[in-house]
CHARMM internal coordinates of N, CA and C (Angstrom, degrees):
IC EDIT
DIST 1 N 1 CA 1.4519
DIST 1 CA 1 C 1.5346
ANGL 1 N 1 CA 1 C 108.48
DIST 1 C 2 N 0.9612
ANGL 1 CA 1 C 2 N 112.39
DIHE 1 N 1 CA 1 C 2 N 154.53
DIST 2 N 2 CA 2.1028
ANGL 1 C 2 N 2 CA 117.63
DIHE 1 CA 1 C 2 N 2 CA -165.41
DIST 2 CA 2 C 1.7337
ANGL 2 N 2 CA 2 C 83.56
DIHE 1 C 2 N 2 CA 2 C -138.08
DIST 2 C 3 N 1.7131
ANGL 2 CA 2 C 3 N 104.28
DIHE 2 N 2 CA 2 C 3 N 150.97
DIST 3 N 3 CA 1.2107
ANGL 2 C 3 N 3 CA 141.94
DIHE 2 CA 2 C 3 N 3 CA -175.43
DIST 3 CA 3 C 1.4552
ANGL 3 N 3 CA 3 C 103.16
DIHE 2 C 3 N 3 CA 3 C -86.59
DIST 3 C 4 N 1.3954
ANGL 3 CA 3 C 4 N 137.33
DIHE 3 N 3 CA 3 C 4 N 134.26
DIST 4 N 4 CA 0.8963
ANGL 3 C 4 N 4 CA 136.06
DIHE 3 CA 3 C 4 N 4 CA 151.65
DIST 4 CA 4 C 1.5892
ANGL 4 N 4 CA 4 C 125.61
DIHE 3 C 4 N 4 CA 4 C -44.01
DIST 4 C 5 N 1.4374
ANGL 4 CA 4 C 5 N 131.66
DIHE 4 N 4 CA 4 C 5 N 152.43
DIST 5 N 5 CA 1.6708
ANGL 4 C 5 N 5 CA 102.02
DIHE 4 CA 4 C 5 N 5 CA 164.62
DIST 5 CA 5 C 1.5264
ANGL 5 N 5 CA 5 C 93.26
DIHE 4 C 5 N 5 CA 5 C -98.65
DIST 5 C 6 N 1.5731
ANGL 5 CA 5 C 6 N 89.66
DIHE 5 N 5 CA 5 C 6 N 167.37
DIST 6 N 6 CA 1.5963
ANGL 5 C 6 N 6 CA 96.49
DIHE 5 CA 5 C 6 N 6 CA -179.31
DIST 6 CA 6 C 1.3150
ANGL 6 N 6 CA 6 C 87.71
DIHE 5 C 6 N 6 CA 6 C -110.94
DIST 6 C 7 N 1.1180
ANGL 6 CA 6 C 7 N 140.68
DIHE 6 N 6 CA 6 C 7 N -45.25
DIST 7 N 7 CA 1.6435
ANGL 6 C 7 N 7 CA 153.54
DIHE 6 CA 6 C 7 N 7 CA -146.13
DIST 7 CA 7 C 1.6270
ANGL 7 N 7 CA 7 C 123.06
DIHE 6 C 7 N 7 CA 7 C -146.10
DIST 7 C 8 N 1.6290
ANGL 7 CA 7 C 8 N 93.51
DIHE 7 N 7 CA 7 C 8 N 145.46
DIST 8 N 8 CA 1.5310
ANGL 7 C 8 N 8 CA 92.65
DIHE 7 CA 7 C 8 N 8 CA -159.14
DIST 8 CA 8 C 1.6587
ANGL 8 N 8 CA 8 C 83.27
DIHE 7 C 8 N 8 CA 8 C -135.16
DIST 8 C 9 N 1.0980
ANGL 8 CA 8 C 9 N 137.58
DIHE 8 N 8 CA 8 C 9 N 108.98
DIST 9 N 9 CA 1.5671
ANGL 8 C 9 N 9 CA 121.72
DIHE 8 CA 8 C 9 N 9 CA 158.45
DIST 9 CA 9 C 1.5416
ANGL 9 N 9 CA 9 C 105.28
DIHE 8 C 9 N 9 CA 9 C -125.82
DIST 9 C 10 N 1.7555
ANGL 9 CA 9 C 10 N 110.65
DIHE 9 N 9 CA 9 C 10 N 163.88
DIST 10 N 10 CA 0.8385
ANGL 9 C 10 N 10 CA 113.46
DIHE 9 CA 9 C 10 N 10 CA 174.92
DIST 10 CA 10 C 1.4702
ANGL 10 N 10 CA 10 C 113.68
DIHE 9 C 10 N 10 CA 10 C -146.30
DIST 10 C 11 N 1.3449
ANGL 10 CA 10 C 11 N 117.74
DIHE 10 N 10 CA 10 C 11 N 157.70
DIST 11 N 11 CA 1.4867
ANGL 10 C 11 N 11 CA 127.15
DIHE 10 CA 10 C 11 N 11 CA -156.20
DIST 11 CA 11 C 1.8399
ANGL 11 N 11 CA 11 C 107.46
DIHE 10 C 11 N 11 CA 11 C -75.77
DIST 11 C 12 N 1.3913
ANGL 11 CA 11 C 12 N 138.46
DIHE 11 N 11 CA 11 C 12 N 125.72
DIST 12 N 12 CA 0.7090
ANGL 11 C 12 N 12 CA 119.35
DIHE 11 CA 11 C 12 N 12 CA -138.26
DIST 12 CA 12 C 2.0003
ANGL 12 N 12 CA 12 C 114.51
DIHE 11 C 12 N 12 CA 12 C -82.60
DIST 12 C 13 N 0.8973
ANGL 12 CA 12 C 13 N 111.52
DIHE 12 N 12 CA 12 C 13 N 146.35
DIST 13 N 13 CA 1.7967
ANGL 12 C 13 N 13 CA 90.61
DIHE 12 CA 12 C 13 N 13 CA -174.41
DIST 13 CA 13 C 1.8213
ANGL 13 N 13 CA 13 C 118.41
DIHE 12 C 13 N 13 CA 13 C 84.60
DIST 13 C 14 N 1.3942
ANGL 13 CA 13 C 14 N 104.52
DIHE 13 N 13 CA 13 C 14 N -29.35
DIST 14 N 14 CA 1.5510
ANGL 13 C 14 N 14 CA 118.38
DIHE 13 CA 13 C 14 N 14 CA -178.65
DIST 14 CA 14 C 1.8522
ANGL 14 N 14 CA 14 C 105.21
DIHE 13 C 14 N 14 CA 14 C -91.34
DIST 14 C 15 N 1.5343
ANGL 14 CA 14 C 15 N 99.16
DIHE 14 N 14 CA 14 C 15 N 161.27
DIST 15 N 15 CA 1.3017
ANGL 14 C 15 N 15 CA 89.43
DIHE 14 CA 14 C 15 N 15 CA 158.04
DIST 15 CA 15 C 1.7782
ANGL 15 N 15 CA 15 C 114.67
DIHE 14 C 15 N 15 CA 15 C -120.61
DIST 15 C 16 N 1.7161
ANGL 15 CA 15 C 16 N 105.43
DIHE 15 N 15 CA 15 C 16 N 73.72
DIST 16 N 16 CA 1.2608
ANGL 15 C 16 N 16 CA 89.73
DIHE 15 CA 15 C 16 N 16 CA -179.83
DIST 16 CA 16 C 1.7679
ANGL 16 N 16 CA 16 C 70.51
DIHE 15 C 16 N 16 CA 16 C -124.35
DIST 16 C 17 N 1.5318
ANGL 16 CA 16 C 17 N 99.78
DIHE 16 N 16 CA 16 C 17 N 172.82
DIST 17 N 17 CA 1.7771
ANGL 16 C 17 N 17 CA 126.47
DIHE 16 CA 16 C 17 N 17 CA -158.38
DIST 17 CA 17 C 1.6883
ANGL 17 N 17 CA 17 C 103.35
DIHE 16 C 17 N 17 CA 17 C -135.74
DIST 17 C 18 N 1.0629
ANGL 17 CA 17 C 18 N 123.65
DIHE 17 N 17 CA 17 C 18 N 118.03
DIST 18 N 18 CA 1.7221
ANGL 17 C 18 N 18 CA 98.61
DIHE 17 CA 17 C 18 N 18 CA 165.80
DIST 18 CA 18 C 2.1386
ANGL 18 N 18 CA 18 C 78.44
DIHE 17 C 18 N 18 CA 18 C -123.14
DIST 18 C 19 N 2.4850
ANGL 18 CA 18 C 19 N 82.68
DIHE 18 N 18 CA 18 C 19 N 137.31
DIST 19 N 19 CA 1.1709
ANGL 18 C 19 N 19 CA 91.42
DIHE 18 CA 18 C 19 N 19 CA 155.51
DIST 19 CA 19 C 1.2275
ANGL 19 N 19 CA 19 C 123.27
DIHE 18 C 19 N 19 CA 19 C -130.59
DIST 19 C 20 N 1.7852
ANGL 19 CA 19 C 20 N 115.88
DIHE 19 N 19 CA 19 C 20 N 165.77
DIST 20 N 20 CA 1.6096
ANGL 19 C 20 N 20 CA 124.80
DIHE 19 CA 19 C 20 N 20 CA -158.66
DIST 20 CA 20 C 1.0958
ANGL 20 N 20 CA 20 C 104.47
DIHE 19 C 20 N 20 CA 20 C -101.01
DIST 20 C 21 N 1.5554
ANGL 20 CA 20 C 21 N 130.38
DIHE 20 N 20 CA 20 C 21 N 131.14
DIST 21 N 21 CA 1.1451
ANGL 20 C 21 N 21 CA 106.86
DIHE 20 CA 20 C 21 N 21 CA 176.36
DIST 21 CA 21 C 1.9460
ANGL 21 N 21 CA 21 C 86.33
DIHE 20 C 21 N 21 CA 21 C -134.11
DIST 21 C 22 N 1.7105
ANGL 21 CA 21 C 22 N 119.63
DIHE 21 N 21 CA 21 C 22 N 153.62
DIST 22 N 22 CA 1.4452
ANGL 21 C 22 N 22 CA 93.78
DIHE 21 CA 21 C 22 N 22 CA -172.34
DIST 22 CA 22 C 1.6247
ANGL 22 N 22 CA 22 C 134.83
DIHE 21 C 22 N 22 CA 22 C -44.30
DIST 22 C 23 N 1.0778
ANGL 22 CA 22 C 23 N 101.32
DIHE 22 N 22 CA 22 C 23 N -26.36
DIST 23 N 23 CA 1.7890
ANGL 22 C 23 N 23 CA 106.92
DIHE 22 CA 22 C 23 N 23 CA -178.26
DIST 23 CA 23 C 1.6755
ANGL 23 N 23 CA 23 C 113.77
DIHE 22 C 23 N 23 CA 23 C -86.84
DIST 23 C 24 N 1.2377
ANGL 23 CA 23 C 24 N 115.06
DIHE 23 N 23 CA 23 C 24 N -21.85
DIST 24 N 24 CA 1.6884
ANGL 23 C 24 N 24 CA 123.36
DIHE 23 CA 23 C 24 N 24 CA -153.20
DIST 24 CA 24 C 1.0163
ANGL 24 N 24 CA 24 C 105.93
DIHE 23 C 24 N 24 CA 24 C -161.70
DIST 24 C 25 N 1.7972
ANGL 24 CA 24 C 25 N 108.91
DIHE 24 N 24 CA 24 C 25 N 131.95
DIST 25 N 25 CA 1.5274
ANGL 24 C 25 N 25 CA 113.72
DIHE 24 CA 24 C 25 N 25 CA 163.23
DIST 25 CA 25 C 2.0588
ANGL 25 N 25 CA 25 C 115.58
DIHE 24 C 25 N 25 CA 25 C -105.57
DIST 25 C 26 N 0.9917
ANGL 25 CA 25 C 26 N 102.17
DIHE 25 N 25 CA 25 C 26 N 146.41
DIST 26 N 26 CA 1.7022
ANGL 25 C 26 N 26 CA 85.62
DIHE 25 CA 25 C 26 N 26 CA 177.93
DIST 26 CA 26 C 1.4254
ANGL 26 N 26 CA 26 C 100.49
DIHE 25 C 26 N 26 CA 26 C -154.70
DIST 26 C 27 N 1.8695
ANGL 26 CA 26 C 27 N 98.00
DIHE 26 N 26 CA 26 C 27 N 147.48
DIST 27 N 27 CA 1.2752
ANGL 26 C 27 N 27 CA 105.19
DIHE 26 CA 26 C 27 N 27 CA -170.90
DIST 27 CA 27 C 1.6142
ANGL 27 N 27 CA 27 C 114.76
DIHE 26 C 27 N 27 CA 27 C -85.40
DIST 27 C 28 N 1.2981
ANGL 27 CA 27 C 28 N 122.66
DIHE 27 N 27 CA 27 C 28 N 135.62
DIST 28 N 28 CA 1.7134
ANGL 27 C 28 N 28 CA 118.25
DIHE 27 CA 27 C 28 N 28 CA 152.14
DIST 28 CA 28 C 1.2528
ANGL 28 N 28 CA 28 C 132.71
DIHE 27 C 28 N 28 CA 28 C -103.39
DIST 28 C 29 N 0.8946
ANGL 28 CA 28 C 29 N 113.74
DIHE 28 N 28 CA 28 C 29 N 142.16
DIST 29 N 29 CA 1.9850
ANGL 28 C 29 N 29 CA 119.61
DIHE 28 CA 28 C 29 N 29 CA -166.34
DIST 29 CA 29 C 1.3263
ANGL 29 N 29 CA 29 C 101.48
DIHE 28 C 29 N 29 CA 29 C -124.39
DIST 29 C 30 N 1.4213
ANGL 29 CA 29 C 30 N 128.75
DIHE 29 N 29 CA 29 C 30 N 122.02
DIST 30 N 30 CA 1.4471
ANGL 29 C 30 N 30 CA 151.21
DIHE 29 CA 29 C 30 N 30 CA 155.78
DIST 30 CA 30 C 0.8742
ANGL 30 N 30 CA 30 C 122.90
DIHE 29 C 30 N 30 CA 30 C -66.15
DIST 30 C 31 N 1.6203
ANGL 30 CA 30 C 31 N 137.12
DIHE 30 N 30 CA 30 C 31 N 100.60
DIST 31 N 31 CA 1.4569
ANGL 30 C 31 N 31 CA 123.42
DIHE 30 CA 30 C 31 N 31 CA -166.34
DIST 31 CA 31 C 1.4375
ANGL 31 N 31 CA 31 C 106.97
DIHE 30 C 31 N 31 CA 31 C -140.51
DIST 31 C 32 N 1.6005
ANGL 31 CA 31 C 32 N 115.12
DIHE 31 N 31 CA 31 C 32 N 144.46
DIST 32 N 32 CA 1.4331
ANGL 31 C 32 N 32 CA 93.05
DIHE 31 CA 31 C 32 N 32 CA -139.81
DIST 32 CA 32 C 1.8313
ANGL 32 N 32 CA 32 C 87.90
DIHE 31 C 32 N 32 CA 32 C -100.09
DIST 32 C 33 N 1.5366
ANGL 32 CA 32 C 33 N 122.72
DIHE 32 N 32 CA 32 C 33 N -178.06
DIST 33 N 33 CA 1.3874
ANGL 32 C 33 N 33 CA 129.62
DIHE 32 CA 32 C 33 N 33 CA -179.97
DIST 33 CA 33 C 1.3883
ANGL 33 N 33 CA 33 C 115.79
DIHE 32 C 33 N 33 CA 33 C -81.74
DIST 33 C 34 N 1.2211
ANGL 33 CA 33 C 34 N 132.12
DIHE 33 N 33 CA 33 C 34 N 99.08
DIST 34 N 34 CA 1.2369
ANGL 33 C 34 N 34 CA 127.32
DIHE 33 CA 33 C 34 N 34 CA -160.31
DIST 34 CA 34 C 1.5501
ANGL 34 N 34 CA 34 C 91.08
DIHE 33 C 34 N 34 CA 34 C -78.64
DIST 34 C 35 N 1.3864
ANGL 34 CA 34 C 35 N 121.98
DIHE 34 N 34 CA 34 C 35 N -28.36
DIST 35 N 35 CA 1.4333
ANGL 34 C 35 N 35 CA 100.55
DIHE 34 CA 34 C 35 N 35 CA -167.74
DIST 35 CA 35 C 1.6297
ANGL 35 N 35 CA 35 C 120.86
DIHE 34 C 35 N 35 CA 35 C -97.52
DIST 35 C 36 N 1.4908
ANGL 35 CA 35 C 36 N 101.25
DIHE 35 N 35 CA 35 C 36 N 4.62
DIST 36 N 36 CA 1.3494
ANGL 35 C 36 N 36 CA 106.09
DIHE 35 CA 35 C 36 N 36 CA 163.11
DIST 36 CA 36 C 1.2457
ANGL 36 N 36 CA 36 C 107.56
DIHE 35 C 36 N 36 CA 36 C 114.64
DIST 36 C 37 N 1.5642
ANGL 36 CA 36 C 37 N 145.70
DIHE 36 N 36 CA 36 C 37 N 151.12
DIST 37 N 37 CA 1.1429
ANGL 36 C 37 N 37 CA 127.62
DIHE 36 CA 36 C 37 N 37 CA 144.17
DIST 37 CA 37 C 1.5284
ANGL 37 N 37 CA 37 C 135.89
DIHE 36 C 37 N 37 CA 37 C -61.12
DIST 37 C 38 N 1.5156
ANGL 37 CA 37 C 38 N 118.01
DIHE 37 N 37 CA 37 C 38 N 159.77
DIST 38 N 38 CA 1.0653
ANGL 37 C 38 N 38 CA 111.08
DIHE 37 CA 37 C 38 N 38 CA -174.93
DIST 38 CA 38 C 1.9830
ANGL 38 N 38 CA 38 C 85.60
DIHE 37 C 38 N 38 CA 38 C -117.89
DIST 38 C 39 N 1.5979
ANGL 38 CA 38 C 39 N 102.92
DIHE 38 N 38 CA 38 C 39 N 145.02
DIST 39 N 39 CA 1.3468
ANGL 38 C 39 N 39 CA 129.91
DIHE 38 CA 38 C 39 N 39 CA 168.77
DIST 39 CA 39 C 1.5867
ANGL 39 N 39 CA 39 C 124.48
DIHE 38 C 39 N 39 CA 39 C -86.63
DIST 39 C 40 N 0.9713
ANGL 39 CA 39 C 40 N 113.35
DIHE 39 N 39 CA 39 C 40 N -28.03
DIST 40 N 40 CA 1.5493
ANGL 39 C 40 N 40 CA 125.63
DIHE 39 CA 39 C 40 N 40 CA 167.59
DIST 40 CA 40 C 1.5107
ANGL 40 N 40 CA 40 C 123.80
DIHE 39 C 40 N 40 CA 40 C -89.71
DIST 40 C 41 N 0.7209
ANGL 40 CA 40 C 41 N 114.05
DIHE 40 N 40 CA 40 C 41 N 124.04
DIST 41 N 41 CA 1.6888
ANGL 40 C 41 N 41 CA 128.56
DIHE 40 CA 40 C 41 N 41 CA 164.13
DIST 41 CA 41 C 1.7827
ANGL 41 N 41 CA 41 C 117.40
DIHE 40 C 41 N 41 CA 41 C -35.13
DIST 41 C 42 N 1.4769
ANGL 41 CA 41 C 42 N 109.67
DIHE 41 N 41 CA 41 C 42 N 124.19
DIST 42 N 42 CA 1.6956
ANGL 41 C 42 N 42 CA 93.52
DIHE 41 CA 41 C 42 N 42 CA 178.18
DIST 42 CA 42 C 1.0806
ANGL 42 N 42 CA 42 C 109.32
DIHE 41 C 42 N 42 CA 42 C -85.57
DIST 42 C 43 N 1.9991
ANGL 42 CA 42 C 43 N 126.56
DIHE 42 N 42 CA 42 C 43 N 145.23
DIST 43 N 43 CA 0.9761
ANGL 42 C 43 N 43 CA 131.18
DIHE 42 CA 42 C 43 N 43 CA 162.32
DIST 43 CA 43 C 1.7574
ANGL 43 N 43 CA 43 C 117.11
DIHE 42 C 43 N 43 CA 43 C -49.29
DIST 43 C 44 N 0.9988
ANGL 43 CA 43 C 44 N 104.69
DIHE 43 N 43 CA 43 C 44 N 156.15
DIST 44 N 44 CA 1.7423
ANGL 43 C 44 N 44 CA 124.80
DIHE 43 CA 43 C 44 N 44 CA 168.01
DIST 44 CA 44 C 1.5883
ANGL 44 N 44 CA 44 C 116.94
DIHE 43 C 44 N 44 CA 44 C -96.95
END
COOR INIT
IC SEED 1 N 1 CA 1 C
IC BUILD
């Protein structure tokens, strides 16, 4: 079973997020790919 969120805020200018959910708050941090995306699929 999963918690609803109640709350979504975020820091202003930053991309970090803390969300509320009734039992737990937890932070997320956005950080961007310095090395770039890749377009192709990795082999196996």
């Amino acid at each position: 079973m999963t918690t609803p969120v109640k709350r979504v805020l975020q820091l202003c200018g930053q991309d970090t997020y803390y969300l509320q959910t009734a039992n737990s708050r937890y932070r997320l941090e956005i950080r961007s790919n310095e090395s770039g995306i890749i377009d192709q699929p990795v082999a196996n």
